[in-house]
C-alpha positions as CSV (number, residue, x, y, z in Angstrom):
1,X,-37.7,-7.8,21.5
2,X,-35.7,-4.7,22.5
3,X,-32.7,-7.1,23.3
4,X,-32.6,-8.7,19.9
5,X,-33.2,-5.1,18.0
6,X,-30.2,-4.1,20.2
7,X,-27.9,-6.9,19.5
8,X,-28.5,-6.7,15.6
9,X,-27.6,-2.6,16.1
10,X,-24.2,-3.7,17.8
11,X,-23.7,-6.3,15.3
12,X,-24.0,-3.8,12.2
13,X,-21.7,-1.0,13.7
14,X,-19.1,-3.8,14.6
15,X,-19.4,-4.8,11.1
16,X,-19.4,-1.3,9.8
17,X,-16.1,-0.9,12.0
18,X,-14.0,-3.9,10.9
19,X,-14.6,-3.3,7.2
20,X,-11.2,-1.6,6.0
21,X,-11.1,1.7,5.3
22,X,-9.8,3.4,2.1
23,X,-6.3,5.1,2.6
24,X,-6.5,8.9,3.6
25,X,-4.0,11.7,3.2
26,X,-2.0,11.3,6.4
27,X,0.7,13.3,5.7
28,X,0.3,16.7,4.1
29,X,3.0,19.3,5.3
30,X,6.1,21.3,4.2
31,X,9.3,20.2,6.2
32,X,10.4,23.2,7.7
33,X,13.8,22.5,7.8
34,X,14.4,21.3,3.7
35,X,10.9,23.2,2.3
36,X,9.7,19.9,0.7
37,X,6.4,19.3,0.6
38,X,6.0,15.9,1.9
39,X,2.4,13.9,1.3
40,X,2.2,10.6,2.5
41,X,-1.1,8.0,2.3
42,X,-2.1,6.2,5.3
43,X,-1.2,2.5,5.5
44,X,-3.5,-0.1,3.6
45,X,-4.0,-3.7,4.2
46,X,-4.7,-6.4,2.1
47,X,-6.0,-9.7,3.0
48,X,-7.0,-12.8,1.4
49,X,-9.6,-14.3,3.3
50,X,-8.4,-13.7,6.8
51,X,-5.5,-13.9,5.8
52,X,-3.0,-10.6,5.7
53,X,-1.1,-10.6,2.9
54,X,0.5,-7.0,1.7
55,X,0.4,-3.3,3.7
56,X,1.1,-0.4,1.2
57,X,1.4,3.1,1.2
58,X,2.0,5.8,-1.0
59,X,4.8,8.7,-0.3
60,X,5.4,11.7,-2.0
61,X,8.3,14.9,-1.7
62,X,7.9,17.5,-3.5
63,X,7.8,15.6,-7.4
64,X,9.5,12.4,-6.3
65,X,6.6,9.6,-6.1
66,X,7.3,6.3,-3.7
67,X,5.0,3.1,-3.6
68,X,6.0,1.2,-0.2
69,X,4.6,-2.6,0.8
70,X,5.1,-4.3,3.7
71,X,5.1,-8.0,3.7
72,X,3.9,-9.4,7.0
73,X,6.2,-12.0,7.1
74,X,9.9,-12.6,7.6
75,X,11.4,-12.0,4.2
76,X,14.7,-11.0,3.1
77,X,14.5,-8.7,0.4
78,X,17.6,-7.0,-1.7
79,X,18.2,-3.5,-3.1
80,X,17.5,-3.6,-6.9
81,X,14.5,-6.6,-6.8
82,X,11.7,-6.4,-9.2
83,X,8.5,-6.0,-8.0
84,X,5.7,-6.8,-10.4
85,X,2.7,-5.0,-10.1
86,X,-0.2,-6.6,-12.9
87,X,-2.6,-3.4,-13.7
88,X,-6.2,-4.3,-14.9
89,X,-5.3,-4.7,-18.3
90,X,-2.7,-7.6,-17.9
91,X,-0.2,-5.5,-18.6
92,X,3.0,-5.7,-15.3
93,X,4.7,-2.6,-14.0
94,X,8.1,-3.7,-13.2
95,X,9.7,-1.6,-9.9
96,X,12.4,-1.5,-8.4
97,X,13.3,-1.6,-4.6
98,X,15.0,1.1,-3.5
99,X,16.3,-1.3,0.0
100,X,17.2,-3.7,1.4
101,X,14.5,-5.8,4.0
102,X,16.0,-8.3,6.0
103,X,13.3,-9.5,8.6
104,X,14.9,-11.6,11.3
105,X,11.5,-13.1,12.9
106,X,7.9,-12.5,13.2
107,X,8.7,-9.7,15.8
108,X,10.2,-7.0,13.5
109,X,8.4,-7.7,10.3
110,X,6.5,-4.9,10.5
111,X,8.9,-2.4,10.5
112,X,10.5,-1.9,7.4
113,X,8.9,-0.8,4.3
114,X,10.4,-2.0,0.8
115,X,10.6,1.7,-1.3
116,X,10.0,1.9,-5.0
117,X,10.7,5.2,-6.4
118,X,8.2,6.0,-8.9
119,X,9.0,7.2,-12.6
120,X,6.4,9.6,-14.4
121,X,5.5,6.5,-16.8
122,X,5.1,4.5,-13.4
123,X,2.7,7.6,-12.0
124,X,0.5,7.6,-15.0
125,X,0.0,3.8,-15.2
126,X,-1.1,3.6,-11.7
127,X,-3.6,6.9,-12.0
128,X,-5.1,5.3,-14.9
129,X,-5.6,2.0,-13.9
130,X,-6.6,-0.2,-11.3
131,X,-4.2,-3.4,-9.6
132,X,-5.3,-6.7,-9.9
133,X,-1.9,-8.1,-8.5
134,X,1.5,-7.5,-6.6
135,X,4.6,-10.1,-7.1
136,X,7.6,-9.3,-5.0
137,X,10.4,-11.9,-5.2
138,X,12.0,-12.9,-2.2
139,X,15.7,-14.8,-1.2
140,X,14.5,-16.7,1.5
141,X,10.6,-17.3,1.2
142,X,10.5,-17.5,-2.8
143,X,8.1,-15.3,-4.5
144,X,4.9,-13.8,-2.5
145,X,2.3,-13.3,-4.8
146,X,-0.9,-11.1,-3.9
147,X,-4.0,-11.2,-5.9
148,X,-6.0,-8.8,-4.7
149,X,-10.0,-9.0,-4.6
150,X,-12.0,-6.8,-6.4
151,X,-13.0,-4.4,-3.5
152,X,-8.8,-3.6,-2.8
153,X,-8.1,-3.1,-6.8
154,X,-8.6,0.7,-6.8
155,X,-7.1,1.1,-3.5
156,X,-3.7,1.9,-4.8
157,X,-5.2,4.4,-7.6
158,X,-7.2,6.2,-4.6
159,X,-4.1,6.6,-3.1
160,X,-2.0,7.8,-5.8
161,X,-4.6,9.9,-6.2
162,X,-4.4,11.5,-2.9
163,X,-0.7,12.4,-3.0
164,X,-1.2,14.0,-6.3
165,X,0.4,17.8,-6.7
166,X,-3.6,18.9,-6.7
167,X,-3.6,19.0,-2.7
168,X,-2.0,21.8,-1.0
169,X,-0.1,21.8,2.3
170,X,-1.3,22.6,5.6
């Protein structure tokens, strides 16, 4: 009896453990060297399944607001690429990448972040309104498409939310 009540104890906390978490502020400083006040989200995964599909974050300096993914795949990605990202409504956000990814093989696909510099339009979108999907076109793996399941939809918004000018430095 003890040994089953136990076991289910260590079966709820592993579960409790392996759930993802929602991003936190992981970054929240001025640079001491430029004076910029630099926020930065912590890094979000998004699976299908068990599948892992998309990482994001979200950066900010000073008023200059950056969504970054990571595909976890080797994918060639170039400089000026549209991203689409579908909000709740239907309506698509078109960004644009900032650089160039060029992922030789499985070992260094998690290094390099595709960078979409944010316009004020862009901010207010993704403040108001929830993602229900991320499109990022590649040159060698075609287009990944992401839909993202109902408990990762306002994942992006809570992050956005987080880098917002409200927070103060340490």
């Amino acid at each position: 009896m003890m040994r089953s009540i136990v076991l289910t104890l260590m079966l709820l906390a592993c579960s409790f453990c392996s759930m993802a978490q929602a991003p936190v502020l992981a970054v929240n400083r001025v640079d001491k060297f430029t004076k910029e006040l630099i926020k930065q989200t912590s890094l979000y995964s998004i699976k299908e399944g068990n599948a892992l599909k998309l990482h994001f974050n979200v950066r900010s300096v000073d008023d200059n607001y950056y969504l970054q993914f990571n595909v976890p795949q080797p994918v060639t990605i170039k400089k000026g690429t549209e991203i689409t990202v579908v909000m709740e409504d239907g309506k698509s956000l078109k960004l644009v990448s900032d650089n160039d990814i060029i992922s030789l093989n499985e070992a260094d696909i998690s290094k390099r972040m595709i960078v979409c510099t944010l316009d004020q339009a862009e901010i207010n979108t993704l403040l108001k309104q929830q993602v229900s999907a991320v499109k990022i076109p590649t040159s060698n793996k075609g287009l990944v498409s992401v839909t993202l399941p109902a408990k990762d939809r306002p994942m992006i918004r809570t992050a956005m939310l987080l880098v917002s000018p409200k927070l103060t430095a340490r």
